[in-house]
Residue, then its C-alpha position, 0 to 999 in steps of 0.5 A: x500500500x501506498x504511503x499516500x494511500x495509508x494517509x487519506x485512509x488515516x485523515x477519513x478514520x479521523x474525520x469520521x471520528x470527529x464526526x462521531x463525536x460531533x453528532x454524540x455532542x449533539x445527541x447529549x444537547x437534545x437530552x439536556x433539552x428535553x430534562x429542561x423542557x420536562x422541568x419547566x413544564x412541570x414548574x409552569x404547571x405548578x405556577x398556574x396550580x398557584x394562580x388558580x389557588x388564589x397566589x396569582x403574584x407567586x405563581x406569575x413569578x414561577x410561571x416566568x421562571x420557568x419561561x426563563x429557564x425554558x428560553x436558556x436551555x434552548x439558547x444552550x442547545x443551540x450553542x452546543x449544536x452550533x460548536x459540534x457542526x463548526x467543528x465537523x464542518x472545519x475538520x477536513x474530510x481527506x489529505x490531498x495525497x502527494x505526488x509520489 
């Protein structure tokens, strides 16, 4: 085999694992997102469970936290998303091999 060969068959093995990595980091952002999806629904629900009790300004309060939390985790989400695709787009996919 060839040395140009052997090295465009090493430069593929690590953009694929860069790209493997990439789309676990990815995978994990998606699972943080839905915990946090999880926990500020179920803090909404307990917000509008106090605004129907009678304790509208707590609940306001919690119902808008749980708003806030909801908008930082998609924010997160897509920063993470955003690195994981900057990095995977930036590694070359192959060497250029050279004459020889």
């Amino acid at each position: 085999m060839k040395a140009a060969n052997i090295q465009l068959a090493a430069a593929g093995r690590a953009y694929l694992s860069v790209a493997q990595s990439a789309a676990i980091a990815i995978q994990d952002a998606t699972d943080y997102l839905r915990s946090i999806s999880t926990i500020s629904s179920t803090a909404a629900g307990i917000g509008i469970a106090m605004v129907i009790a009678g304790e509208t300004g707590k609940g306001a309060q919690v119902i808008g936290a749980a708003t806030t939390l909801s908008a930082a985790g998609v924010a997160q989400f897509s920063a993470i998303s955003g690195a994981a695709i900057a990095v995977a787009s930036g590694f070359p996919q192959c060497l250029t091999p050279k004459a020889g």
